[in-house]
N, C-alpha and C positions, 0 to 999 in steps of 0.2 A: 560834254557827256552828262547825261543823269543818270543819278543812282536811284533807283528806288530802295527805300527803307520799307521792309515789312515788318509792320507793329498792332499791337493792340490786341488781337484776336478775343476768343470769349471765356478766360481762363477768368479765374481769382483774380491772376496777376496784370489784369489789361492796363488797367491809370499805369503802374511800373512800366510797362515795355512802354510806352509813349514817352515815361519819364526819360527812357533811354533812347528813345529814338528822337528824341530833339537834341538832344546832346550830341547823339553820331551826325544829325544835319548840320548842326553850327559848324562842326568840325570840319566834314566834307564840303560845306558852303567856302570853309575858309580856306580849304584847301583848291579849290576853282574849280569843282562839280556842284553842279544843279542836282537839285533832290527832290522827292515827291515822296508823302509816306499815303504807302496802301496799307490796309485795313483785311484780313484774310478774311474775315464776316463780309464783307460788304458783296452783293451779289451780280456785283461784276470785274470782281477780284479775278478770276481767270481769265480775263481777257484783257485785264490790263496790266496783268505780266506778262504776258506773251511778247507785248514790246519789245522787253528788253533781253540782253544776252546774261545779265547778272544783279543779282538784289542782297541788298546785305540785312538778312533774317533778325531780326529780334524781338520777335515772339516769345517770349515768358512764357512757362507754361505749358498747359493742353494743346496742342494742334501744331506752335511751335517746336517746344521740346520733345515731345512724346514720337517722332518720328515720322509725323502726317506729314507737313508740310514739306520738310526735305524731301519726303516720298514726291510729292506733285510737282516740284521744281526737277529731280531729276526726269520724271515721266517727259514732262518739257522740253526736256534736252539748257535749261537755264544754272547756271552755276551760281550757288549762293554761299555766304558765309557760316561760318561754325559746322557741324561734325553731321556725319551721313547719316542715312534713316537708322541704319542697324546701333552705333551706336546712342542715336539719340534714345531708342527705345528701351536698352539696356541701361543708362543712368536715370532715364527719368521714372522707371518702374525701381522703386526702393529694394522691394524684395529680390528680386532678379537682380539687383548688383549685388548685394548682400553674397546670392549666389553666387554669383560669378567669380567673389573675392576674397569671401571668408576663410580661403583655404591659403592663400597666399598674402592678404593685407590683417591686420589688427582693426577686427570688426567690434561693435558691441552686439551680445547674442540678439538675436531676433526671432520671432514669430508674426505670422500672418494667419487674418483671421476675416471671415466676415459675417462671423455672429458673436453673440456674447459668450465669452469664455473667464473662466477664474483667469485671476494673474497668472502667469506662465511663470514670471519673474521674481524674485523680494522687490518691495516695494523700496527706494523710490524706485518708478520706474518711468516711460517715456511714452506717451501714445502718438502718432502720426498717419494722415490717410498714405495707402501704396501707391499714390500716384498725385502730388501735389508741387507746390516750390513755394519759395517767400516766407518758411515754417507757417505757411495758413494749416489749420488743424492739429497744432502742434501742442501736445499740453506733456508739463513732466507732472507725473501724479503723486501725491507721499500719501495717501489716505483711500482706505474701500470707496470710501463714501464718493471721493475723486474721481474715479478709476469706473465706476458705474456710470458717472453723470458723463463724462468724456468719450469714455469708450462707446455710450450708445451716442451722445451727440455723432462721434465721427462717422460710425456704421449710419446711421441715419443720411448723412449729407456727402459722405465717399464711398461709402458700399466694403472695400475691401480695408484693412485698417490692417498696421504694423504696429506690437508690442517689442520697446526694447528696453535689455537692462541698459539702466541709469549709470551713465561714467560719470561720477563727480569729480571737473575739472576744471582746466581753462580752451573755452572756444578759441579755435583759431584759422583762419582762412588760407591757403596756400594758391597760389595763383600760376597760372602757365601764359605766356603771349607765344604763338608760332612765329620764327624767325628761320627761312630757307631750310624749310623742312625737319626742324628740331626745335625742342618747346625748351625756353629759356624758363628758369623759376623767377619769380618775383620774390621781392622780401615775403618773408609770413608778415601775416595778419591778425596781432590779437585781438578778439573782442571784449571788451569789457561794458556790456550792457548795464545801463542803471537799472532795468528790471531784473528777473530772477535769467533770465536767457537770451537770444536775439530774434525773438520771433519777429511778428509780421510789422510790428507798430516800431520796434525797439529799430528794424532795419533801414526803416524809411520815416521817421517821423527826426528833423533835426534837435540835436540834443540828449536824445534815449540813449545813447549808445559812442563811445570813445573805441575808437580805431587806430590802435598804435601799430606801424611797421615793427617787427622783431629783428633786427638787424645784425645781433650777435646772439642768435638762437644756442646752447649747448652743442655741442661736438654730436654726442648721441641724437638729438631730434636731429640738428643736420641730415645727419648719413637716413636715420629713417625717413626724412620727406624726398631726400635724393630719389631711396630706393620707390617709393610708395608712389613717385610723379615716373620710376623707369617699368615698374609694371604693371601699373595703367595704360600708360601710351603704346608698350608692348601688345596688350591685350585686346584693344578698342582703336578706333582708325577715329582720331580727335582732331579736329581744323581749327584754327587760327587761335581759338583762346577755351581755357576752360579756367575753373575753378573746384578745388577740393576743400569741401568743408569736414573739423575734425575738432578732436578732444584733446587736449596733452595733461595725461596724469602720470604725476611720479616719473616724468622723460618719457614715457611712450607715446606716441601718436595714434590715436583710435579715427580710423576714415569713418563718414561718417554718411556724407553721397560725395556724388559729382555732377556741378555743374557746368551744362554743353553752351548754354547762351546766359552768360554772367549779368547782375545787371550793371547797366550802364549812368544811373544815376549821380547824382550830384554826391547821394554819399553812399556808393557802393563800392564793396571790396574791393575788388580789382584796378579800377582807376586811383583808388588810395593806396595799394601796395605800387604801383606805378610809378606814381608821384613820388614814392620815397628815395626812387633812385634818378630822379630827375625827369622822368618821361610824362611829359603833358597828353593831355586826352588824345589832341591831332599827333603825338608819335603813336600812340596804340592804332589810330585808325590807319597811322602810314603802313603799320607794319602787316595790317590787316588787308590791306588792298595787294601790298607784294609779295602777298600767298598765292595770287589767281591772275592765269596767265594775261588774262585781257590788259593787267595793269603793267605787265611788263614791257 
């Protein structure tokens, strides 16, 4: 059987999703499936899906994340991996989960903007485009002078821009794998970036950034990621894997997004909360195949 991997598209994130979709090919090579990765830009992408009955999506980003692509695989009638158009559109649009959650998760306030506006916020604060991943456009600002230069970079190069107040804490990643239709947690994830955060370089470049499993978290975060992974999944229709990136100050957990297609990199989250409890790359791909009927 071949699987097709869908990778690369025309996001920020395209080198990343390739980064991850060689890594799901070795996998599924070694697990006795043939692979082929398509390319969603290449302009005879729709006709060489049509091939097949199922593709396993990992597309980063625009066209991936944002809801396109799941859109055109169901039009198809093709079943692929990770979460449907509805909720991809709803985590990959910042403001709109903000919405959707600030009433029931531990949000940091936010505003949305797409012109130049005074801070909303005390400074420090955070600037981010509403519709990006990988923290590309991501700047925390402490200074006016900051806060101009960035905020019009971003309005410049993303159009609609998100202001949020600044949690000063510790980053940390909580991860979900689908297991017969319930999302098992993975250990947390600290991040302990050598830069000031984990944006785009600190993520992907080896070295920036130390990745420890949290193993014996406090009692209190406990029960708050319990609650925070049970209404989400309540709320959103999530497939096979996601990830929840967040803040922990003073024991609370501050959400922060959620990501529908994790990346799959040699040093990305999810495969390193995995690994702490034993599960190699090929168990996350096993368990991802035994979500969708064709593999049963």
């Amino acid at each position: 059987m071949i699987i097709p991997i869908v990778a690369g598209g025309n996001s920020l994130e395209r080198e990343v999703s390739f980064r991850s979709a060689k890594n799901i090919e070795k996998s599924l090579n070694n697990l006795g499936f043939e692979t082929k990765i398509l390319d969603p830009i290449d302009k005879n992408f729709i006709y060489q899906i049509t091939d097949y009955k199922f593709v396993f999506n990992i597309v980063h980003g625009d066209f991936g994340e944002d809801g396109r692509l799941p859109s055109l695989f169901e039009l198809l009638g093709i079943d692929y991996t990770c979460s449907n158009p509805e909720t991809s559109y709803i985590t990959y649009d910042k403001y709109l989960f903000y919405l959707f959650f600030k009433e029931s998760i531990k949000m940091p306030k936010t505003c949305l903007t797409s012109v130049f506006i005074d801070p909303p916020f005390e400074l420090p604060l955070v600037i981010k485009p509403r519709k990006s991943g990988s923290s590309k456009g991501v700047f925390i600002i402490h200074n006016l002078e900051e806060y101009k230069l960035y905020l019009e970079k971003d309005l410049i190069e993303f159009g609609d821009v998100i202001i949020q107040e600044y949690i000063k804490g510790e980053e940390i990643t909580i991860s979900f794998i689908e297991d017969k239709e319930e999302f098992e947690l993975l250990p947390l994830l600290r991040i302990i970036p050598k830069k000031e955060f984990y944006d785009y370089e600190a993520k992907y470049t080896n070295g920036l950034t130390d990745l420890k499993p949290w193993m014996d978290p406090p009692e209190k975060i406990r029960k708050q990621v319990h609650r925070i992974g049970e209404i989400i999944t309540n709320s959103i229709f999530l497939k096979d894997m996601f990830r929840v990136d967040a803040i922990v100050k003073e024991n609370e957990v501050y959400v922060l997004e959620v990501n529908t297609i994790p990346g799959m990199t040699d040093l990305s989250d999810l495969p390193t909360s995995a690994k702490a409890i034993g599960l190699e790359f090929e168990d996350i791909i096993k368990f991802i195949l035994k979500n969708h009927s064709i593999f049963l």
